[in-house]
N, C-alpha and C positions, 0 to 999 in steps of 0.2 A: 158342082164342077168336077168332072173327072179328067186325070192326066196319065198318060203313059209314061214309063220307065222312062222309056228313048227320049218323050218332051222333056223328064224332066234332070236326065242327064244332058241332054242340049242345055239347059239350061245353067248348069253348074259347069259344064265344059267337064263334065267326071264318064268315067267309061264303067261297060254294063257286062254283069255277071250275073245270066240267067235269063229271064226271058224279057227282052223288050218292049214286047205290047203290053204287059201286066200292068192291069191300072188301079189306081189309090181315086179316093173322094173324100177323102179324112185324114187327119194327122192324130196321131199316138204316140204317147210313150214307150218302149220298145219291150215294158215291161208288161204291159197292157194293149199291146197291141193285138189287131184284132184283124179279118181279112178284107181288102180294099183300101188300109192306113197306110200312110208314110211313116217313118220313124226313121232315127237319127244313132251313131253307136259311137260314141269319141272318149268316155270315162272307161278304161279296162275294169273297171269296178263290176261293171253293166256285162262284160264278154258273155258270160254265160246265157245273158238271157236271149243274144241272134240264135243259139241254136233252138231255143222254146220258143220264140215270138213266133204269133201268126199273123206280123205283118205282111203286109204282098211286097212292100219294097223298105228297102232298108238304106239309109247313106251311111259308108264307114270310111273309115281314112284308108289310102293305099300301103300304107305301112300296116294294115291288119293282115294279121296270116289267120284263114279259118284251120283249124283243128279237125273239123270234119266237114261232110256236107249240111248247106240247107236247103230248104224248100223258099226262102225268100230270096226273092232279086235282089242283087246288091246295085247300089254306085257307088266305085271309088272314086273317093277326090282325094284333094292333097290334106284338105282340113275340114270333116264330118259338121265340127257344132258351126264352123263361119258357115260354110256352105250351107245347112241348115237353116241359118238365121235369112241367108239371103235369099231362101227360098219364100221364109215367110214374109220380109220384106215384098217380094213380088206376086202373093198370096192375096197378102195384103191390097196390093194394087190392082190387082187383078178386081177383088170384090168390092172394093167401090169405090171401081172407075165406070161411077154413073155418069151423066149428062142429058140435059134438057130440062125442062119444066114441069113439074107436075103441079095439078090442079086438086085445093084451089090455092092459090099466093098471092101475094100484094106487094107490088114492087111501084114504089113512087115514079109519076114519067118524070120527072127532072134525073132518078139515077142513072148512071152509066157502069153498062155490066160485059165485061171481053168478051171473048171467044170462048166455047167448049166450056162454059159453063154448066152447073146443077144445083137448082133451085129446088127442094123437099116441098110437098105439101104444105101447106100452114106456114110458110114462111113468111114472114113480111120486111119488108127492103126501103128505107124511110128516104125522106127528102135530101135529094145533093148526093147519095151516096156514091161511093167512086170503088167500082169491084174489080181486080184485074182477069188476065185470064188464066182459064183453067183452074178457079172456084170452085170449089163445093160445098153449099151450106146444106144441109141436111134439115128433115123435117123440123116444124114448130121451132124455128130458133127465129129472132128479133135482130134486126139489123138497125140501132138508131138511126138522126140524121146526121148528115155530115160526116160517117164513117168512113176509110178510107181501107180497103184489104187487098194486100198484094196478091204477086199472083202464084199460082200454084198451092195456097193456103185454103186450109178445109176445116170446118166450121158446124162441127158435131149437132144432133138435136138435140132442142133447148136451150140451144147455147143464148144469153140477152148480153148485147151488148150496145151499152151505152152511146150516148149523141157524141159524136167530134174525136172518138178513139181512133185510133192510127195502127194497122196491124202492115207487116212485113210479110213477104212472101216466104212460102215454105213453111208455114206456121198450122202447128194442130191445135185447136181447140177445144178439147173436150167436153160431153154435153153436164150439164147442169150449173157449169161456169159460170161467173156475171164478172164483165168487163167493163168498168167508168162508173160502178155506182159510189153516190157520194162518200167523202170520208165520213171518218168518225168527229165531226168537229162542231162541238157545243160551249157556249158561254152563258154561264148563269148572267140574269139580269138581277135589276134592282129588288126583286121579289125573291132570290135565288131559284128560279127557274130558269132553266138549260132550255134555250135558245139557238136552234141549229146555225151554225154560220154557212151561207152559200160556198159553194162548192163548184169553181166557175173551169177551172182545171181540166185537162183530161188525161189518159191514158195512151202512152206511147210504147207500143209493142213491133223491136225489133227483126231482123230477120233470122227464120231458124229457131223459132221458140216454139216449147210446146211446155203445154198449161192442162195440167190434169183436172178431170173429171171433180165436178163440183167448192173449185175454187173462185176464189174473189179479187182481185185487183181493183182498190179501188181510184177514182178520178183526184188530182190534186186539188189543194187549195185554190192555188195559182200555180202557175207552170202545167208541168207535167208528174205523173208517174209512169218509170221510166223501167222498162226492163229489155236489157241489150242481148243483143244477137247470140244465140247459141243456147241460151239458160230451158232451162227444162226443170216445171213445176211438177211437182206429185199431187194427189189429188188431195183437194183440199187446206189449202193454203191459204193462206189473207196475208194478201199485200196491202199496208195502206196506204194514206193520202201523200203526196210528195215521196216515200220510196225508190230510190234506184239499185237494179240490182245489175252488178259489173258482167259481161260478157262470159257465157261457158260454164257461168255458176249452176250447179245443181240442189235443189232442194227438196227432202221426204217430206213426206206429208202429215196435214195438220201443223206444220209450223205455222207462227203469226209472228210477220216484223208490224213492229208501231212505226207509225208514220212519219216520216224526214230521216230514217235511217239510210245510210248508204253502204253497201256490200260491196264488197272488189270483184275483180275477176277470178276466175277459175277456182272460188271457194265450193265446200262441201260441206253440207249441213242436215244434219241428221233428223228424224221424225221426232215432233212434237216437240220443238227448239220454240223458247219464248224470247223478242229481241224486242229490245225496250225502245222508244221512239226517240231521233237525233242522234242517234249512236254511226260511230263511223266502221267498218270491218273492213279490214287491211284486202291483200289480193290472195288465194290460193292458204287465206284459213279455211281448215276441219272444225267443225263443230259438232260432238258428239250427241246422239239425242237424248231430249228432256234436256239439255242442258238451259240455264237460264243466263239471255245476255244481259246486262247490267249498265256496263262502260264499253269504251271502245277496244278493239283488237288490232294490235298491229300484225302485218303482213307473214305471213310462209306460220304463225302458231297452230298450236291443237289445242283447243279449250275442252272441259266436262266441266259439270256439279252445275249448283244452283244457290247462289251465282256464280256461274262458271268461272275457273283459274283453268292453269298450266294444267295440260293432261299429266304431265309427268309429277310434279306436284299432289297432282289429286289422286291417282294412281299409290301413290307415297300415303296419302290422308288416310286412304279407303282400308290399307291392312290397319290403321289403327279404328278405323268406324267400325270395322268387324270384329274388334277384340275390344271394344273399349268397356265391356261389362267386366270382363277379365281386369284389364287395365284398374277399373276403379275400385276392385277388390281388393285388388295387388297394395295402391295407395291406403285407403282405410288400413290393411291390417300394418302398413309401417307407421302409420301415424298410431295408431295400438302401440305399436311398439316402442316407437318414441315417446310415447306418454307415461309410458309403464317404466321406462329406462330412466328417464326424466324425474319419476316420482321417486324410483329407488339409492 
């Protein structure tokens, strides 16, 4: 796809310095930029390099004074990296905003699928499901039955997602995902062999969630697992059985909560956080990564370590973890001393 200056300061509402028909098909770094890219200038750190870039178009803030001339078109806006981001935003939409059906796919006739949908290749769409509109599931992804996805929600390839899951409009899915598969729940029998327990529960996904590339959510016991409106998964995460996670929470990747834990709202938790099952976490906790959750967290904390305590705390711990060969040095030679003192 290529754009002109002028489209694409139409687009920012920013005005143009240099020529307006100059067109981009690529985006670049402005330090790496190359001829036909857009690039972006909002760190003074970066000034130097609009006068070396060959990019064809450049966005900088209006508050830039150039120094000299360039050979790049500029757009000034009010704010270079927001402007920037909203570009790719609409970049974004721009390339796939597909629609219709490609062949071959399998869509059950009991489903019901809105308007302006886009159905990928290899898709298949199981019994009862109910799609809203303006859809898009993307190649080879599995749509159980009894699936429900709101609308404007898009639904990456590969994505599988389990029978009777409930997804909210405006949700990304990313591919290699799986959504409703069973928990982790086994009972040794009389023999001590682990015995799967049914797993009859499913998967409730609010609206405005987006679930990173190659994660797990898995289906409750009974009830639901439950993740509220606004949370945004990184990739590779395992939620599990019973799970709820509060509104707005953000989590890096590779964590795993154990299952029947409940999370608050507007919490932040760092990559590769281990959160033990039945645990409660307050609203608007930080939790630092690799930290290990234990017990439960009341509300507005910052925890680290393993098992996680008070940031501030463990912060206080760590200048002695780093000196503690010192530290035990220091002890041996008083206890020498003492013994020597002692003897005399």
């Amino acid at each position: 796809m290529k754009f002109t200056a002028q489209q694409i300061a139409d687009i920012l509402e920013g005005d143009i310095l240099g020529n307006p028909n100059e067109e981009v098909f690529t985006l670049s770094k402005i330090e790496e930029g190359k001829k036909g890219s857009l690039t972006f200038l909002s760190n003074p750190k970066y000034n130097s390099y609009l006068y070396t870039t060959n990019a064809s178009v450049a966005i900088v803030n209006k508050s830039f004074v150039l120094e000299k001339e360039v050979d790049t078109t500029l757009i000034q806006v009010d704010d270079a990296y927001k402007s920037f981001s909203k570009l790719l935003e609409f970049y974004n939409g721009v390339k796939n905003n597909k629609q219709g059906r490609e062949q071959p796919h399998f869509i059950a006739k009991s489903a019901k699928i809105g308007s302006n949908e886009y159905i990928g290749a290899f898709a298949y769409i199981g019994e009862n499901v109910t799609i809203g509109n303006h859809v898009k599931i993307f190649p080879n992804s599995y749509i159980g039955d009894n699936v429900v996805i709101g609308d404007h929600t898009t639904i990456f390839a590969g994505v599988k997602i389990y029978s009777e899951t409930v997804i909210g409009s405006n949700c990304k899915i990313h591919s290699g995902s799986v959504i409703g598969a069973d928990g982790f729940g086994f009972a040794p029998d009389e023999n001590g062999e682990y015995k799967a327990i049914p797993q009859i529960g499913n998967v409730i996904i609010e609206n405005n969630v987006d679930v990173g590339s190659a994660s797990t959510i898995d289906r409750a016991t009974l009830g639901s697992t439950i993740i509220r409106k606004g949370v945004k998964l990184d990739n590779q995460i395992q939620i599990a059985h019973n799970v709820e996670i509060g509104k707005n929470t953000v989590i890096a990747s590779q964590t795993g909560v154990a299952g029947s834990s409940k999370i608050g709202e507007n919490c932040m938790i760092g990559g590769q956080v281990g959160i033990s099952g039945h645990l409660k976490i307050g609203n608007n906790v930080k939790i630092l990564a690799q930290a290990g959750i234990s017990k439960n967290i009341k509300s507005n904390e910052i925890v680290n370590g393993t098992p996680a305590f008070k940031v501030s705390d463990y912060n206080k711990s760590y200048v002695y973890f780093k000196k503690l060969p010192t530290i035990v040095d220091r002890i041996n030679n008083i206890e020498k001393e003492f013994k020597s003192q002692k003897e005399k």
